[in-house]
C-alpha positions in Angstrom: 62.7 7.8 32.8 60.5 7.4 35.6 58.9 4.3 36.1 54.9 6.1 36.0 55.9 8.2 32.7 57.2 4.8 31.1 54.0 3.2 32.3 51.8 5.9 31.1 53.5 6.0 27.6 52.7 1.9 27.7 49.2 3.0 28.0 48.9 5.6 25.5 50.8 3.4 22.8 48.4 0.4 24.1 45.2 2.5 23.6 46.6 3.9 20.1 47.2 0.4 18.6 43.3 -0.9 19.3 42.1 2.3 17.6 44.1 1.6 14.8 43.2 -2.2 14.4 39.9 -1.4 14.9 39.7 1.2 12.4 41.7 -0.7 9.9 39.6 -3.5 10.8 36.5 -1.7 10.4 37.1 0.1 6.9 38.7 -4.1 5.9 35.0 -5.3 6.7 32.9 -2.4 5.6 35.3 -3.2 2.0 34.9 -6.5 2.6 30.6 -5.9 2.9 30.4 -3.7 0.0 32.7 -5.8 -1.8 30.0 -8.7 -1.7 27.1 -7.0 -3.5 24.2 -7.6 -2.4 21.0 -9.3 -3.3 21.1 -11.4 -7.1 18.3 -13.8 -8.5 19.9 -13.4 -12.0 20.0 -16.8 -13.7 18.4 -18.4 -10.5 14.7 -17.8 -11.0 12.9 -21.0 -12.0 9.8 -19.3 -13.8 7.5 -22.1 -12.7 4.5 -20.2 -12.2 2.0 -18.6 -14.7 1.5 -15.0 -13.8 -1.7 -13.7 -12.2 -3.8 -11.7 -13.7 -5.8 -9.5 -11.2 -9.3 -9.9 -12.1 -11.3 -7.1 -13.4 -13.2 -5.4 -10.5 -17.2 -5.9 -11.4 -19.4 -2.7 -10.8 -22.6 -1.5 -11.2 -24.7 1.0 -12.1 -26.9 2.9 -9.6 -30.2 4.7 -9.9 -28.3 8.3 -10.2 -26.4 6.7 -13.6 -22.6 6.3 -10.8 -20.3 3.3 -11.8 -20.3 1.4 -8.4 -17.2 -1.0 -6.9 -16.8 -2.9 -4.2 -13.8 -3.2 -1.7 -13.9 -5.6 0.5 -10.1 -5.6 3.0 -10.2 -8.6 5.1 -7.1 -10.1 6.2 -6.1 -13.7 4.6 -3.1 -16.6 4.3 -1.4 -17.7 0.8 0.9 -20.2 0.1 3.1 -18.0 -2.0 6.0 -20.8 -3.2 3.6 -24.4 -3.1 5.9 -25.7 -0.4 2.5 -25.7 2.1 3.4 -23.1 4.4 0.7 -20.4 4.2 1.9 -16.8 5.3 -0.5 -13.9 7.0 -1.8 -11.9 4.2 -4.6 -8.7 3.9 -6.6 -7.8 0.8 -9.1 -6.1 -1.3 -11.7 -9.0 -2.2 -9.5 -11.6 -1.8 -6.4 -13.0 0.4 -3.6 -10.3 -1.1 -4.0 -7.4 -3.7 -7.3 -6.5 -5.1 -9.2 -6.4 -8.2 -8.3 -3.9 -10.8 -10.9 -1.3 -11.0 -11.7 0.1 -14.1 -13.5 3.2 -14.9 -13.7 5.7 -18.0 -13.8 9.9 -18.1 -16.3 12.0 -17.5 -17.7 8.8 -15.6 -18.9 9.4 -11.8 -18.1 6.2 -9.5 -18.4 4.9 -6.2 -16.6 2.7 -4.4 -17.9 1.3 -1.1 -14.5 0.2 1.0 -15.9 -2.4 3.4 -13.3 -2.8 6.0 -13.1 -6.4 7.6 -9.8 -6.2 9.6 -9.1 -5.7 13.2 -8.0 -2.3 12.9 -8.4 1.0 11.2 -7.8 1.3 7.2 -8.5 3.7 4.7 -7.8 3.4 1.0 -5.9 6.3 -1.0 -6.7 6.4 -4.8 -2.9 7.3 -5.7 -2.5 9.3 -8.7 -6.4 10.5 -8.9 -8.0 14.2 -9.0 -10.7 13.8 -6.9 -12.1 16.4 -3.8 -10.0 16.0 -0.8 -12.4 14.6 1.3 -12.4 11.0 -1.2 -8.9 11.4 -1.6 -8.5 8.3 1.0 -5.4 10.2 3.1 -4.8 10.1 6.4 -8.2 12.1 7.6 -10.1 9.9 6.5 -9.5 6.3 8.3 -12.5 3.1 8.2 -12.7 2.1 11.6 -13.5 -2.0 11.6 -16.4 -2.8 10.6 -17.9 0.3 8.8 -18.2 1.1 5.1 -16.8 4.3 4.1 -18.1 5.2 -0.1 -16.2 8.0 -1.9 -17.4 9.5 -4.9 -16.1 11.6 -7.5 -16.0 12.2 -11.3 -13.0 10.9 -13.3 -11.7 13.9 -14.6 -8.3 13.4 -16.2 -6.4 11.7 -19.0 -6.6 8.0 -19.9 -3.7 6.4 -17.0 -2.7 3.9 -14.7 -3.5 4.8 -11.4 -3.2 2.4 -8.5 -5.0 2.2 -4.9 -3.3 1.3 -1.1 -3.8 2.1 2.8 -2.7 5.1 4.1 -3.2 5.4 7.6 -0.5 7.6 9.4 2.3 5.8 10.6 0.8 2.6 9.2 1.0 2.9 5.7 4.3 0.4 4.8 2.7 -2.0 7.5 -0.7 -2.6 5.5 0.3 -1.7 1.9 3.4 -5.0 2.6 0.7 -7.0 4.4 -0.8 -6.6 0.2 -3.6 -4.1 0.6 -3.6 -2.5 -3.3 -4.4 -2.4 -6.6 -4.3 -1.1 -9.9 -7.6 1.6 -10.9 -6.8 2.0 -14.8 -9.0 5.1 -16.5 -9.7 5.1 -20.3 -10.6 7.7 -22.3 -11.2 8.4 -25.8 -8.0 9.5 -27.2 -6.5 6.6 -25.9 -8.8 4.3 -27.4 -8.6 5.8 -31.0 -4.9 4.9 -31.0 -3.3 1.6 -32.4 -2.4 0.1 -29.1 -2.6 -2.7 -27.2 -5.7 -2.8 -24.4 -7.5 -6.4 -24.3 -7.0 -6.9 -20.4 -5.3 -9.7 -19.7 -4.4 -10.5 -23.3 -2.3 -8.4 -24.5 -2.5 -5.4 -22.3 -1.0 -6.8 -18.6 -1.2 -5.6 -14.9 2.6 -6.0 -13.5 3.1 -5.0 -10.2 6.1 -5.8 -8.5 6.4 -6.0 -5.1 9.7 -7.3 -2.6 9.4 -9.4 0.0 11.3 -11.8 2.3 10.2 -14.7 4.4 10.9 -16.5 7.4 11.5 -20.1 8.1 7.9 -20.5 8.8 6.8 -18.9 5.7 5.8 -15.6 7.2 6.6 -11.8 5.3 9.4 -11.3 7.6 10.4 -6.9 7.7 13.8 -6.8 8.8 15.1 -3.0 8.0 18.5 -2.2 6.8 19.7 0.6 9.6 22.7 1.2 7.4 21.0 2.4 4.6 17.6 3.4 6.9 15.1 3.7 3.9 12.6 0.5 4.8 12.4 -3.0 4.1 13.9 -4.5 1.1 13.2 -8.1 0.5 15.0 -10.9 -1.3 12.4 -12.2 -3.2 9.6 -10.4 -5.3 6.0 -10.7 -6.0 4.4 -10.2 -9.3 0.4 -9.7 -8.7 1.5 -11.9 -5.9 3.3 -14.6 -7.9 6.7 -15.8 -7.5 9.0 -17.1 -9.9 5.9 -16.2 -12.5 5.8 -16.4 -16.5 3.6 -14.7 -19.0 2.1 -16.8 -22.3 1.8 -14.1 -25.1 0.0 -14.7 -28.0 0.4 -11.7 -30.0 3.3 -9.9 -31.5 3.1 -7.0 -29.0 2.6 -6.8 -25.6 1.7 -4.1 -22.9 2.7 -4.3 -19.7 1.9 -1.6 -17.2 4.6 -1.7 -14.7 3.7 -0.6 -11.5 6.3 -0.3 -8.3 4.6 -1.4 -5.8 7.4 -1.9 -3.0 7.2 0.1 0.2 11.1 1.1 -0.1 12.7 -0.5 -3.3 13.6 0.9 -6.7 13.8 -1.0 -10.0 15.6 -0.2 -13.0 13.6 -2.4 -15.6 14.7 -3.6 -19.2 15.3 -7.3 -20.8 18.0 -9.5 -20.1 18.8 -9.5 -24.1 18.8 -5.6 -23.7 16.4 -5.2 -26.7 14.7 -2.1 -26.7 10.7 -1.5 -25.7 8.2 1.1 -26.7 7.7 3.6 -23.7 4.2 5.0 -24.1 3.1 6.2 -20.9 4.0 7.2 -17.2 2.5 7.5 -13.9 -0.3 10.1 -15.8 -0.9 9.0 -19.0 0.5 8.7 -22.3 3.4 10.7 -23.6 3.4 13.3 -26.5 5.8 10.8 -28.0 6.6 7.2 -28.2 10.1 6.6 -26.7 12.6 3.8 -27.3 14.3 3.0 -24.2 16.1 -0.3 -22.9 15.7 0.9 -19.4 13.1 2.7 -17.3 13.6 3.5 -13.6 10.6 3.3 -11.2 11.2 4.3 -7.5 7.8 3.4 -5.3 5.3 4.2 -6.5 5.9 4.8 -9.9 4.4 3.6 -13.4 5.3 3.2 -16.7 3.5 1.4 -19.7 5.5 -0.1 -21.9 4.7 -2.3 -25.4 7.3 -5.3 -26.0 8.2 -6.6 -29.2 7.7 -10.4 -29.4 9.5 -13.2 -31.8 7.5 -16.5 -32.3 8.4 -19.5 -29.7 11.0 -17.0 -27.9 11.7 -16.7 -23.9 13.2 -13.3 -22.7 12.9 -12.1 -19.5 11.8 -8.8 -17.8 15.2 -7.8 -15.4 15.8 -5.5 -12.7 18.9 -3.9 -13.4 20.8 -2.2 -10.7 19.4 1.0 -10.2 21.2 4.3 -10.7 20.3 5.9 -6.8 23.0 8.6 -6.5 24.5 7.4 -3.6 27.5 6.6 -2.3 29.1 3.3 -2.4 27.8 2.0 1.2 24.4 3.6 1.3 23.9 2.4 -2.7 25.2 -1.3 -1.2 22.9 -1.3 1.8 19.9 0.6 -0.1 19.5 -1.8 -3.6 21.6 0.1 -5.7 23.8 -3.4 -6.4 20.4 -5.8 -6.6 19.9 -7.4 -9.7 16.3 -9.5 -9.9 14.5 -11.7 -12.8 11.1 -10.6 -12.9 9.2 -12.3 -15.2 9.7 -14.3 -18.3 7.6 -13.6 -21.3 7.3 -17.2 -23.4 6.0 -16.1 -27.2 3.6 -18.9 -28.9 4.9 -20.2 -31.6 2.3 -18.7 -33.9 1.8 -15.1 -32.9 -1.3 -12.8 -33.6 -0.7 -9.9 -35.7 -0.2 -6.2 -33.9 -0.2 -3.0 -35.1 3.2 -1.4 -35.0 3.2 1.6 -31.6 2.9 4.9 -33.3 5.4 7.1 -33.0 3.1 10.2 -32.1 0.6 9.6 -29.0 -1.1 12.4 -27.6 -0.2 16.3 -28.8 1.7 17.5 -25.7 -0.5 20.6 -23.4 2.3 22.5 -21.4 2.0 24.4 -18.3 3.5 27.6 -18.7 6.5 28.4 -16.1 5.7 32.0 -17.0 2.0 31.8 -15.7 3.0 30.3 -11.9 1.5 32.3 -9.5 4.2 31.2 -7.0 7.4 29.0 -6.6 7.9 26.6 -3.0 10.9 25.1 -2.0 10.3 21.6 -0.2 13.7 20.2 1.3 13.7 16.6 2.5 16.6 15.4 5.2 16.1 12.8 7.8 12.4 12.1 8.0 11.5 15.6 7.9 10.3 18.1 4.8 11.8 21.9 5.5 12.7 20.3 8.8 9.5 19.6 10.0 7.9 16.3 10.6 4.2 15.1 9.6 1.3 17.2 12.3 -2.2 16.2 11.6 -2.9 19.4 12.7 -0.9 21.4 10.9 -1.4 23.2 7.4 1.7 23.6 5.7 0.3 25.3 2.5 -2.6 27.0 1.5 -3.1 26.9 -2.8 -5.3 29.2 -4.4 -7.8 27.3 -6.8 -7.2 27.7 -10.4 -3.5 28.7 -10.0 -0.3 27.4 -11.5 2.7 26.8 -9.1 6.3 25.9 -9.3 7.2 23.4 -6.8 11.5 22.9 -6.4 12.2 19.9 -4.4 15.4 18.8 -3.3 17.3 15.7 -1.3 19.6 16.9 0.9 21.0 13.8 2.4 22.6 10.9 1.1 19.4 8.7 1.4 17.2 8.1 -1.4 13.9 9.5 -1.0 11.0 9.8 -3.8 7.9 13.1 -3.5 4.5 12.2 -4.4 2.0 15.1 -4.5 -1.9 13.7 -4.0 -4.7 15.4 -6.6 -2.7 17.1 -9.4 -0.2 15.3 -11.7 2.9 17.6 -12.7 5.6 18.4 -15.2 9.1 18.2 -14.6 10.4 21.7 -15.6 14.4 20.6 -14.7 16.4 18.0 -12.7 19.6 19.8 -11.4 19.2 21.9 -14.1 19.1 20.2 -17.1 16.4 19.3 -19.2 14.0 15.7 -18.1 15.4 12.4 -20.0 11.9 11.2 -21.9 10.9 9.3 -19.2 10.2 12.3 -17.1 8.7 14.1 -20.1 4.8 13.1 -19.3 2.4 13.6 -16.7 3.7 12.5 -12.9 2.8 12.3 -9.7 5.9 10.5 -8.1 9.2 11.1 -9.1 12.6 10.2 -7.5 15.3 12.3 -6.1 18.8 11.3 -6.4 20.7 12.9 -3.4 21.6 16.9 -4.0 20.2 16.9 -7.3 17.1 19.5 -7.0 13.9 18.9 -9.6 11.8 22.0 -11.0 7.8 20.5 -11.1 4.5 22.7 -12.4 1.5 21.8 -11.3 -1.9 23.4 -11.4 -4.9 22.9 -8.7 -8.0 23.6 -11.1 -10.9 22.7 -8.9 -11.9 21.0 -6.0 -11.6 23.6 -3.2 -11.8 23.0 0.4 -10.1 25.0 2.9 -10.4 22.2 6.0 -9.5 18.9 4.4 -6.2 18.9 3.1 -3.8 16.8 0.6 -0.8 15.2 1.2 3.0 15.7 -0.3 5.3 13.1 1.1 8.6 10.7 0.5 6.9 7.7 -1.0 9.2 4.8 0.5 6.7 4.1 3.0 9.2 3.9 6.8 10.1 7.2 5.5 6.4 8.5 4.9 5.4 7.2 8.5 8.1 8.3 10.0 6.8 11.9 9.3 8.4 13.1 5.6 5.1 14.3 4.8 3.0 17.3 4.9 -0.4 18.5 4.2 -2.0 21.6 1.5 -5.0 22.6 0.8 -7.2 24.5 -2.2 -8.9 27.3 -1.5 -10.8 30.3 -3.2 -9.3 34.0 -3.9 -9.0 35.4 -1.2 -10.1 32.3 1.5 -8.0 31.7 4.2 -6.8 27.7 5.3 -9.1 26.3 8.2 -8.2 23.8 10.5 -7.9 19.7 9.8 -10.8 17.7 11.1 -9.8 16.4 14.8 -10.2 12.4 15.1 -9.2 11.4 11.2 -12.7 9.2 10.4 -14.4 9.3 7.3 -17.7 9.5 7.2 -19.1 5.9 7.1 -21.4 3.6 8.9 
């Protein structure tokens, strides 16, 4: 054989032996990495800290009879873990989250957003019907310094609604810098039931946010590019307290979980796996009571659930690993392995008596599939929705006011995305075909979407027409959400055609 042919064979053999090491290599580390798990504080939370209670927001009453708040977003510094190193915050009122607002149907409020930081903010009432142009999307940004006041009247079941920035492409910045809040509406069906509702007693704000921390005590937001859905931190935040625990005093406690991570989901239950009364969702309270031991919330999400309580006992409130769909590696790099203690409920050893949860809540009013005016498809991929990314200019859908639809949504990549749809809460007809577990049997307005797994949702747009300002629909994990995975509809009148988004985004303010 000639010598060039040998030579060249040398080569080729050469070349074919790195690719094989290195692809050996690389499925041996990418085993090796998913191997590992990932993030675990199981066992190693310390509980040292009594949980905050976000104060009730005060308000007052004007001359026109309107329940009046006051937001104030001012950036701040907290020392989150008492070790002296105070880390760059923002808030409502305070140095991170806000005051819960409170506020009743058939009540007309007002809140005056004050905004005090350096930049532009706006404040989206998440879960609310309310006319688009208080809706707090992207349209209507604060610049610093002005007041922008919003007004509507609360016009829907009793719920636990929450509030958060949502300037375009800024949203996951402010919301994990701690700009939100629970807004919690009562009503009167509600209140004639036997449940729990003293604030702060026996009725508890839990929001539960991730976060992770440099050296020098600052929110550090290092994204996972493997998995690509956001930041997911390694230690979490309950109304802003780490390592927290709960006294309770009675034999039953609510506690109104609320996800409030930019990319993470939870799977919540009990370490002891007992079972918990499931009494509401992201829209208020179910026909019936369910008994679950788990309840998954993606961001975004709520759930109100009543614990049963034993005198002088300790359990503690656990993220399990959540159920996301995925494959092995993206599930690895996406939280679909982390396991976190939450919080730790410590019983007195005398405990006030409670009424047992009844097992029927609110009779059940159904949107008829039959009675849809029209059925959209909205398929999210990439940071894109029906392969288009977020335009401020652009109106994807025009609604007719007063008319049912059918919305099918689908995930059509291995990522886990969530859809959130502003004004209306919805029904979940189907996911991939079957009927919804209980958990999706209620009122939502955020729901999660396992990869290739389509979801049937009716909704119906009742009022609040207005051809120019339009709603959003978006992936609620926040990177994805600025990244463009959003879009925008508006309401209109039989027969009115869809105008054209107000250039420049401001609110009217001063």
């Amino acid at each position: 054989m000639p010598v060039r042919r040998r030579s060249a064979r040398r080569i080729l053999l050469g070349v074919l032996a790195v690719v094989l090491v290195v692809c050996c290599g690389g499925v041996a580390v990418a085993g090796w990495v998913v191997a590992r798990g990932g993030t675990d504080t199981v066992g190693k939370v310390d509980f040292v800290r009594p949980l905050a209670v976000p104060p009730l927001a005060t308000s007052r009453t004007d001359e026109r009879g309107r329940r009046v708040f006051d937001l104030l977003a001012r950036d701040g510094r907290r020392d989150f873990r008492g070790d002296g190193r105070l880390t760059r915050t923002a808030g409502f009122n305070g140095d991170f989250l806000g005051p819960t607002l409170r506020a009743k149907r058939g009540e007309e409020v007002v809140v005056n957003v004050v905004n005090r930081l350096t930049e532009e903010t706006n404040v989206h009432w998440h879960g609310m019907h309310l006319p688009a142009r208080m809706d707090g999307g992207p349209h209507q940004l604060v610049r610093p310094g002005a007041t922008w006041s919003p007004t509507w009247r609360v016009d829907q079941p009793a719920a636990t609604l929450w509030y958060h920035p949502h300037p375009h492409g800024r949203t996951e910045e402010h919301v994990y810098r701690g700009l939100a809040g629970m807004f919690i509406l009562d009503d009167d069906r509600e209140a004639a039931l036997p449940l729990p509702r003293r604030y702060g007693v026996d009725d508890i704000p839990v929001i539960v946010q991730d976060r992770s921390f440099s050296r020098s005590g600052q929110f550090r937001k290092t994204r996972n590019m493997i998995s690509s859905i956001g930041v997911l931190g390694d230690t979490l935040l309950v109304n802003g307290t780490v390592a927290p625990y709960l006294d309770v005093r009675t034999e039953r406690v609510r506690l109104r979980l609320l996800n409030g991570s930019t990319a993470r989901t939870y799977d919540f239950g009990f370490a002891d796996d007992r079972a918990f009364a499931l009494i509401a969702t992201d829209g208020g309270l179910l026909d019936r009571t369910a008994r679950l031991h788990r309840v998954r919330l993606s961001p975004g999400e709520r759930a109100e659930i009543v614990v049963d309580v034993r005198p002088g006992e300790r359990t503690t409130l656990r993220s399990f690993p959540p159920d996301l769909g995925a494959d092995a590696l993206s599930r690895r790099f996406a939280g679909g392995v982390d396991r976190f203690d939450v919080l730790q409920l410590r019983a007195a050893s005398t405990l006030a008596d409670a009424p047992p949860v009844p097992d029927a809540l609110v009779p059940p009013d159904r949107l008829d599939p039959a009675a849809a005016a029209t059925t959209r498809s909205f398929v999210l991929s990439g940071r894109t929705i029906n392969d288009r990314s977020m335009d401020m200019g652009r109106i994807d859908a025009a609604v007719t006011r007063g008319s049912t639809e059918i919305w099918e949504v689908v995930n059509r990549d291995g990522t886990p995305h969530n859809f959130h749809v502003h004004d209306v809460q919805f029904q979940v007809l189907s996911v991939d075909g079957g009927a919804p577990p209980p958990e999706l049997s209620g009122w939502k307005d955020t729901i999660f979407l396992p990869p290739h797994r389509p979801v049937r949702l009716i909704m119906q747009f009742t009022d609040h027409s207005d051809p120019d300002m339009p709603y959003m629909f978006h992936c609620h994990l926040l990177w994805h959400e600025d990244a463009g995975m959003m879009g925008q509809f508006v309401v209109v009148e039989p027969g009115q055609r869809p105008g054209r988004p107000p250039a420049g985004g401001h609110a009217g303010h001063d």
